[in-house]
VEXDREN-2710 file (C-alpha; in Angstrom, 1 decimal):
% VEXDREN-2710
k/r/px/py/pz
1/UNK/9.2/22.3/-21.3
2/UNK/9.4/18.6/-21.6
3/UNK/6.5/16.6/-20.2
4/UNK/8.2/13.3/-19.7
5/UNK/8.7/11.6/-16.4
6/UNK/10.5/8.6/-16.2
7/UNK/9.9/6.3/-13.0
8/UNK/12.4/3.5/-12.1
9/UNK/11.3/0.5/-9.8
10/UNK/13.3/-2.2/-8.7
11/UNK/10.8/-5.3/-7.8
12/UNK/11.9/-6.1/-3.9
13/UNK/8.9/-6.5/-1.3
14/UNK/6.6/-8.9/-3.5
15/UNK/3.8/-7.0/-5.3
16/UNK/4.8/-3.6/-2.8
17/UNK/6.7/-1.7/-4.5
18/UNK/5.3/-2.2/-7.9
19/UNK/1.6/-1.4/-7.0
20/UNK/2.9/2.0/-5.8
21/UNK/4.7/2.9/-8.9
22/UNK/1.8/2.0/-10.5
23/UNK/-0.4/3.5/-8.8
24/UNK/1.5/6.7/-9.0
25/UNK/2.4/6.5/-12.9
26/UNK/-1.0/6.2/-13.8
27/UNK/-2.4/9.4/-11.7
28/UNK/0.9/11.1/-13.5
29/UNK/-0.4/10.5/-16.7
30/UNK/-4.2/11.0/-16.3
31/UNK/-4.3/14.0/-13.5
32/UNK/-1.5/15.7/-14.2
33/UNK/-0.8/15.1/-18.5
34/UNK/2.2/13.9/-18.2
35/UNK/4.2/11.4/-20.5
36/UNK/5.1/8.8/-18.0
37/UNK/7.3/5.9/-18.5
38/UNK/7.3/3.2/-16.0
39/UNK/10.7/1.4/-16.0
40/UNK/10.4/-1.9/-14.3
41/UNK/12.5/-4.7/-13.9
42/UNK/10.2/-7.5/-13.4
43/UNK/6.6/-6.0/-15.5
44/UNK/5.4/-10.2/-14.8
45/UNK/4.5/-8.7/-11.1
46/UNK/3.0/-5.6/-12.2
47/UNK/1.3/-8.1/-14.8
48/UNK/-0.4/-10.1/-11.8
49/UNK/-1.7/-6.6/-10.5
50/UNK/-3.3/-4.9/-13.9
51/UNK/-4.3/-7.8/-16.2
52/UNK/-3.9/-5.5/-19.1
53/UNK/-0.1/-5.5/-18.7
54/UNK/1.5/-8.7/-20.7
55/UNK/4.5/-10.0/-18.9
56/UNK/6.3/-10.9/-22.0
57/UNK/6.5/-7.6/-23.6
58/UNK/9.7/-5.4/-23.0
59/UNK/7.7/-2.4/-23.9
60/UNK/3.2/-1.5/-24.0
61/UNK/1.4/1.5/-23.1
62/UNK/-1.2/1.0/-20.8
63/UNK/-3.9/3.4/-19.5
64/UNK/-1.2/5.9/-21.0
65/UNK/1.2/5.0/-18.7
66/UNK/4.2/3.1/-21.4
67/UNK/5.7/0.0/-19.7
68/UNK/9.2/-0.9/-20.0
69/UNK/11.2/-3.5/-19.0
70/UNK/14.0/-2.4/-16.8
71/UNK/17.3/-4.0/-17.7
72/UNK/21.2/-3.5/-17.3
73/UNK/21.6/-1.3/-20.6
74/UNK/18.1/0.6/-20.4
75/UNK/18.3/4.6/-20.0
76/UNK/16.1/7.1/-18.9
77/UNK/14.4/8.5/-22.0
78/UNK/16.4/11.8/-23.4
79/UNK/14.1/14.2/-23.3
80/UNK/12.5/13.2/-19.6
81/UNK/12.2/16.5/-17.8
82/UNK/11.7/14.2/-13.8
83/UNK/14.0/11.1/-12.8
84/UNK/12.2/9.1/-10.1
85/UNK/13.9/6.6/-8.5
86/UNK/11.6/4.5/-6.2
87/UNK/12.7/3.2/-3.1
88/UNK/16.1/3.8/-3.2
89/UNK/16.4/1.1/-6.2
90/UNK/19.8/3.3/-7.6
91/UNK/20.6/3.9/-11.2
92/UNK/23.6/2.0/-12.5
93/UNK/26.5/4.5/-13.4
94/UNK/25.7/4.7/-17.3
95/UNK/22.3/5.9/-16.9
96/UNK/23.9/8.5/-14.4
97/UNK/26.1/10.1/-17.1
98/UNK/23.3/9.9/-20.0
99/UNK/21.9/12.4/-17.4
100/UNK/24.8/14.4/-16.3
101/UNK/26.0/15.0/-20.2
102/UNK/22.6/16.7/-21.0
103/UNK/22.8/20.4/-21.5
104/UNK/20.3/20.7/-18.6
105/UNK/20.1/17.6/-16.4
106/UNK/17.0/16.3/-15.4
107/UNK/15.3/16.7/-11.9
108/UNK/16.4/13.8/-10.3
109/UNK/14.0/12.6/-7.3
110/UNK/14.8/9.9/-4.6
111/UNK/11.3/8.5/-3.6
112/UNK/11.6/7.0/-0.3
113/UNK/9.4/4.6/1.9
114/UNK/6.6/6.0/3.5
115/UNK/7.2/6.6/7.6
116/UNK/5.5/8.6/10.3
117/UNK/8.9/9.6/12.1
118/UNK/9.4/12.3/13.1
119/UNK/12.4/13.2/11.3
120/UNK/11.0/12.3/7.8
121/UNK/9.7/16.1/8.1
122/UNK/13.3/17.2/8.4
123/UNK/14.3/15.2/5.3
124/UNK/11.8/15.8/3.0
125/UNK/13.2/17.6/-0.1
126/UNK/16.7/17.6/1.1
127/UNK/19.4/17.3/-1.8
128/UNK/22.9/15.1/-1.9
129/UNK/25.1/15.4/-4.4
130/UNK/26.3/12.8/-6.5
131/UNK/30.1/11.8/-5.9
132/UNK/31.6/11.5/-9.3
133/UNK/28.5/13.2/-11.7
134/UNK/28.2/15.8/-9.0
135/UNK/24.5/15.6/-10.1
136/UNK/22.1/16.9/-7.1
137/UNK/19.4/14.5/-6.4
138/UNK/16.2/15.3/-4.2
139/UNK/14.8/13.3/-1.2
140/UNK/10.9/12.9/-1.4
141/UNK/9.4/11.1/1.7
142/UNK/5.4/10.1/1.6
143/UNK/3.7/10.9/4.5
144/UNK/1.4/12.3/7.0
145/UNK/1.7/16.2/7.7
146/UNK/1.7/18.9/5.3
147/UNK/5.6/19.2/5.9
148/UNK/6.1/15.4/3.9
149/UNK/5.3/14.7/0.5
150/UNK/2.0/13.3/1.4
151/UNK/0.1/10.0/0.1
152/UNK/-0.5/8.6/-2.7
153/UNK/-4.8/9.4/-3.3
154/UNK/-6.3/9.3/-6.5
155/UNK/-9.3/12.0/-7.1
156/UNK/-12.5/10.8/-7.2
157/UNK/-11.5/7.3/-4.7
158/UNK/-13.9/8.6/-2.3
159/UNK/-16.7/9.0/-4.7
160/UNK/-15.9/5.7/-6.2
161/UNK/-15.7/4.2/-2.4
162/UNK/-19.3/5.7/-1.9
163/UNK/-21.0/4.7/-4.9
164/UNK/-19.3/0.7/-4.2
165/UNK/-20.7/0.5/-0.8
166/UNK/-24.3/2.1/-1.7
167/UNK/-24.7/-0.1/-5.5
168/UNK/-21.9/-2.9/-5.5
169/UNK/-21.1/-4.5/-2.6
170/UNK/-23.5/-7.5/-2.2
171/UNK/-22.6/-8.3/-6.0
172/UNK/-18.8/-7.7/-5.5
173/UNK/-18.7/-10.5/-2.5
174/UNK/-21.3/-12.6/-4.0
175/UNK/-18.9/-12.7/-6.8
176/UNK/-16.2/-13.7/-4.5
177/UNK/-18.2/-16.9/-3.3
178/UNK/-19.6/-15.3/0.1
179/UNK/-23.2/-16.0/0.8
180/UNK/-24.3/-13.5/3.6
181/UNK/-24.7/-14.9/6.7
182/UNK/-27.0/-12.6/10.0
183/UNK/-24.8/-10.6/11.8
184/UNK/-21.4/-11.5/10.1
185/UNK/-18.3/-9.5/10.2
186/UNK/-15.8/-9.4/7.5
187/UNK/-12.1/-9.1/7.7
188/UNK/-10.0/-9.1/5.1
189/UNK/-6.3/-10.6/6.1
190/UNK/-3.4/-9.9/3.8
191/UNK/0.3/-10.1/6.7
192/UNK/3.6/-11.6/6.4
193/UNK/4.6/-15.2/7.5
194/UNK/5.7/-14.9/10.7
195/UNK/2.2/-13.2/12.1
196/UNK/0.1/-15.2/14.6
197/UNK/-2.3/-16.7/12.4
198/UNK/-2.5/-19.7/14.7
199/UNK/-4.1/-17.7/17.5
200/UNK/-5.6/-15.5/15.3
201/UNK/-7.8/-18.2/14.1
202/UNK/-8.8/-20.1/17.2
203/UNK/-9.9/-16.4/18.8
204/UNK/-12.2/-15.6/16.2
205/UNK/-13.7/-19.3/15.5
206/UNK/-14.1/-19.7/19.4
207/UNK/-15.8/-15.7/19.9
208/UNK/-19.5/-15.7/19.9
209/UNK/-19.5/-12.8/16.7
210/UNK/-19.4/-14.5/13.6
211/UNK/-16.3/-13.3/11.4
212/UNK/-15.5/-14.5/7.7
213/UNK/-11.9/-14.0/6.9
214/UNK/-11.0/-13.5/3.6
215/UNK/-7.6/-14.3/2.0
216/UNK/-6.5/-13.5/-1.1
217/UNK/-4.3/-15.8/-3.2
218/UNK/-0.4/-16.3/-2.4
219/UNK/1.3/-18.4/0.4
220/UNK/-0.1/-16.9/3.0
221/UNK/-3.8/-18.6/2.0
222/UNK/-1.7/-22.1/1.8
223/UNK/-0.5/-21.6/5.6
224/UNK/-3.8/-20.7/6.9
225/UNK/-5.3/-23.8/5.3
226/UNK/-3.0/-25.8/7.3
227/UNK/-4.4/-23.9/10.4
228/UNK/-7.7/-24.9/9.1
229/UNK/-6.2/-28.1/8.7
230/UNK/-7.8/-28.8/5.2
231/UNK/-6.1/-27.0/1.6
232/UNK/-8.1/-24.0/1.2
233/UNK/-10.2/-24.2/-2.0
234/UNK/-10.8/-20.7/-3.9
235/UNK/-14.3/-19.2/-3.5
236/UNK/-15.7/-22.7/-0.7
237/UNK/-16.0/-21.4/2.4
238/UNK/-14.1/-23.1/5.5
239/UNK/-16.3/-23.3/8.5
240/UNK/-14.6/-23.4/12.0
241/UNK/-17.3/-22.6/14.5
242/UNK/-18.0/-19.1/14.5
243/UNK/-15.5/-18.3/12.0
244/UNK/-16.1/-18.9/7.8
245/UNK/-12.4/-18.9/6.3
246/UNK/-12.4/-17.9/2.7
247/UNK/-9.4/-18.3/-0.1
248/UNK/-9.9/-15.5/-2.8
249/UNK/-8.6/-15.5/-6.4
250/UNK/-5.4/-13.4/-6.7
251/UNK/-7.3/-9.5/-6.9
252/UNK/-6.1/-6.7/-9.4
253/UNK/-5.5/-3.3/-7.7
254/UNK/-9.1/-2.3/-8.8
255/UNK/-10.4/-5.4/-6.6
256/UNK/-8.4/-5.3/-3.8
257/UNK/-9.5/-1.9/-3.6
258/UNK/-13.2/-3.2/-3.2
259/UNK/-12.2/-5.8/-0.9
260/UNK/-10.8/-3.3/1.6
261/UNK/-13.8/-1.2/1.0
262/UNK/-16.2/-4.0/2.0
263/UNK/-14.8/-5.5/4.8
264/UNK/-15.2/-4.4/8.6
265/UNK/-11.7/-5.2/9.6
266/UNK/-8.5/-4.8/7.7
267/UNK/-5.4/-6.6/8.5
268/UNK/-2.3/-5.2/6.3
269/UNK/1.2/-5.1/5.7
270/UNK/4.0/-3.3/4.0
271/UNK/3.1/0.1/2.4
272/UNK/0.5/0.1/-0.6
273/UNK/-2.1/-2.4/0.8
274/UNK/-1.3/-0.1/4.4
275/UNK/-2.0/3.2/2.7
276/UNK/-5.1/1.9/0.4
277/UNK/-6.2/0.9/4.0
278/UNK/-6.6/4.2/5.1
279/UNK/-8.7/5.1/2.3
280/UNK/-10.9/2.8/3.1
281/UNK/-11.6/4.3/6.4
282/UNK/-12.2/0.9/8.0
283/UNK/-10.4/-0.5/11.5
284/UNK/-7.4/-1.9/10.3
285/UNK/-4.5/-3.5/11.7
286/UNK/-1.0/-3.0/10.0
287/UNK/2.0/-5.3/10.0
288/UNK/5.6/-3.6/8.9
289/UNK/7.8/-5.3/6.9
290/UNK/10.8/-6.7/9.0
291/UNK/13.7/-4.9/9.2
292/UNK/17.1/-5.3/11.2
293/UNK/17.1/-3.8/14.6
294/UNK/13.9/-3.8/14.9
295/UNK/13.4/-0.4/12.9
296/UNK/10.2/-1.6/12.0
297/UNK/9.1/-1.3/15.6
298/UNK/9.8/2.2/15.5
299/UNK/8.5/2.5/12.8
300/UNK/4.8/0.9/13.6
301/UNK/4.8/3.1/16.8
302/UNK/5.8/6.1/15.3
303/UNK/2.6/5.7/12.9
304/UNK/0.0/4.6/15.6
305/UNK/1.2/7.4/18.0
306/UNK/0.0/9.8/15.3
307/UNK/-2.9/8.1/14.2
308/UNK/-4.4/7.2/17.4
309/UNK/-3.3/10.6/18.7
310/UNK/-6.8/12.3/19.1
311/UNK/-8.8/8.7/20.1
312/UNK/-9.8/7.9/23.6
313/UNK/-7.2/6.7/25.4
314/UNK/-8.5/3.0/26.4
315/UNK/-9.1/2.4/22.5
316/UNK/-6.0/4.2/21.2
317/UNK/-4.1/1.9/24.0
318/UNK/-5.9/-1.0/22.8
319/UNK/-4.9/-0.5/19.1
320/UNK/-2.0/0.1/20.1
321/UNK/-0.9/-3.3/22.7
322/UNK/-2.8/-5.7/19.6
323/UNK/-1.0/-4.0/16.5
324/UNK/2.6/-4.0/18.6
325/UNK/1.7/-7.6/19.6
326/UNK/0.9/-8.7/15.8
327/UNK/4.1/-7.2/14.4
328/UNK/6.3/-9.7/17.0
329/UNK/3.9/-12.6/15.8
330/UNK/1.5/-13.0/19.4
331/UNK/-1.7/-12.5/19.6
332/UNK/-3.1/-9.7/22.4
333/UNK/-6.5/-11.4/23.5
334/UNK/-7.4/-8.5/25.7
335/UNK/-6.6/-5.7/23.2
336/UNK/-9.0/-7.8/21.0
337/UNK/-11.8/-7.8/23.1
338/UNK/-11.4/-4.4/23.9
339/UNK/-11.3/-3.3/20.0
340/UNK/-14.0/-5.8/18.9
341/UNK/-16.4/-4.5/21.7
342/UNK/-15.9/-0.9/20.4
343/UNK/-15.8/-1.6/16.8
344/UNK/-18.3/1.4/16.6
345/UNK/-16.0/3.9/18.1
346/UNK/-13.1/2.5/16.3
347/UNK/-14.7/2.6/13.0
348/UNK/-15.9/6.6/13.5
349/UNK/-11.8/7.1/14.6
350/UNK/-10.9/5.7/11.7
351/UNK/-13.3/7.6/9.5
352/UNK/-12.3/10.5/11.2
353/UNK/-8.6/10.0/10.2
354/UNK/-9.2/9.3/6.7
355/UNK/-11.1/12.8/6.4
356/UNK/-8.4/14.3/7.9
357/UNK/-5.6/12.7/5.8
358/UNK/-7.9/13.6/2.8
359/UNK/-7.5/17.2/3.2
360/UNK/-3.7/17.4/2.2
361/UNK/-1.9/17.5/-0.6
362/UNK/-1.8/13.9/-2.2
363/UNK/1.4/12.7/-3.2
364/UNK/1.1/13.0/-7.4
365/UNK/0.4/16.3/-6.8
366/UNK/3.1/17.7/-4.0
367/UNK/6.0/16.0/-7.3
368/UNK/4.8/18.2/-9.6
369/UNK/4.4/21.0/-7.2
370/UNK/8.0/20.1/-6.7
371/UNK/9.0/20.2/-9.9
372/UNK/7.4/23.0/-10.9
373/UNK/9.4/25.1/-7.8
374/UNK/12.8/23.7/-9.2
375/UNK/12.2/25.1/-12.7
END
């Protein structure tokens, strides 16, 4: 039985989609012994994420995990046993009959977005048949319940989240330029364009609880310097009253790992920096990406119905009215004061969640499981 597994990922939403076919190739390779190859079609973003990976080379092995670059003419790999296409990123038709002429085609997966919907569970592992190969191909949805495909977790994170915040913290943010300052709270901002940093800004410097916000390298640090109203320089603080506004270098995986871990508050987006999030089992705030009639609404409400689900009701509401408000760019003042008042409860909630999501299946795992089921 062959162990090769070939994963295919079309670069769409920035540094999204790669970190999770990173993510997932590595844990592949080093949990499960397989011979993963990670077919990318723009390895100069996974580059920016793992340092070890050189942009300029078509193909490197790294932490056993071969890289190549994804072009027109590239094929999956003869003897891969798994075909994962992520996100719906579609082989072209010649790599569709390299698979169909094999004596015994590979198992060809369809991994999808993550989504709390409700009728992901329906989906999950459904097959379609290709039109002209006649090649079946499996539907593989992330998610939250036992009936999904789960999330992406590596073993050992929560050992290695522990043993951060006990040993490494204070060094790790030191590092970053930030002094401690009494009584502080740290968020850590990563959100799309179009979200109210304006408001954002003006609530937390005007509050009377002293916030750093930390913002790690890309556009979005160049538009909240011109909130500031000064270019933010990497690693000097920005004072505004009660608030410290920080630009971070750009953070491998590894780091922005750490940075969630550290910090009291995180605001997200997307679905990688949204699931590492969770992980981190700190109160977090999460901003979909945009999509056309509004399905990212739905989308965000579907998730916070499930995960605020066994909350008290005045903080799940609250959660609720400020993460709803974010995602359509205004800023919910009284859901703010609410949350930030109960940043206690909301923390255990969160914790609480975490555990919970913990004891399933993780995503790595529930593929092979998969696979093994079709042989």
């Amino acid at each position: 039985m062959s162990r090769q597994w070939d994963v295919f990922c079309a670069v769409v939403d920035n540094f999204g989609d790669a970190g999770v076919c990173w993510r997932l190739s590595k844990q592949l390779a080093a949990e499960h012994g397989l011979d993963v190859c990670l077919w990318i079609d723009q390895p100069e973003v996974l580059s920016r994420l793992c340092p070890d990976v050189q942009a300029g080379r078509d193909m490197q092995t790294i932490n056993g995990v071969t890289v190549c670059r994804w072009t027109g003419s590239s094929l999956p790999r003869p003897q891969a046993a798994v075909v994962i296409e992520a996100f719906a990123c579609e082989l072209p038709d010649a790599a569709v009959d390299a698979m169909a002429a094999r004596e015994r085609p590979p198992l060809w997966i369809n991994l999808e977005y993550l989504s709390a919907e409700d009728w992901v569970e329906g989906s999950h592992g459904l097959w379609s048949v290709h039109a002209r190969s006649r090649l079946r191909k499996a539907f593989f949805f992330p998610g939250f319940t036992t009936a999904t495909g789960g999330l992406l977790r590596e073993s050992g994170l929560e050992k290695q989240r522990q043993d951060f915040l006990a040993h490494e913290k204070a060094p790790f943010l030191a590092g970053l330029g930030l002094p401690p300052r009494a009584g502080e709270r740290l968020l850590s901002l990563f959100a799309y364009p179009d979200a109210p940093l304006v408001a954002m800004l003006q609530s937390l410097a005007e509050g009377s609880q002293p916030w750093a916000c930390l913002v790690p390298d890309g556009p979005l640090a160049a538009e909240v310097g011109k909130v500031c109203g000064q270019p933010l320089i990497t690693g000097r603080p920005c004072s505004l009253a009660s608030l410290r506004v920080l630009r971070l270098p750009f953070l491998s995986q590894q780091d922005y790992d750490r940075l969630l871990w550290a910090c009291d508050l995180n605001i997200v987006r997307g679905e990688d920096s949204f699931v590492r999030a969770q992980w981190a089992g700190q109160p977090m705030l999460w901003q979909p990406y945009r999509q056309a009639e509004a399905a990212h609404e739905a989308k965000l409400a579907a998730f916070l119905a499930r995960y605020t689900m066994a909350w008290p009701p005045t903080l799940a509401h609250a959660l609720q009215d400020w993460d709803m408000a974010w995602c359509r760019g205004r800023w919910d003042t009284v859901a703010w004061e609410t949350l930030q008042s109960r940043m206690g409860d909301w923390q255990q909630a969160t914790q609480e969640w975490r555990k919970k999501q913990a004891d399933l299946p993780d995503l790595a795992s529930k593929l092979v499981q998969f696979y093994t089921d079709w042989l």
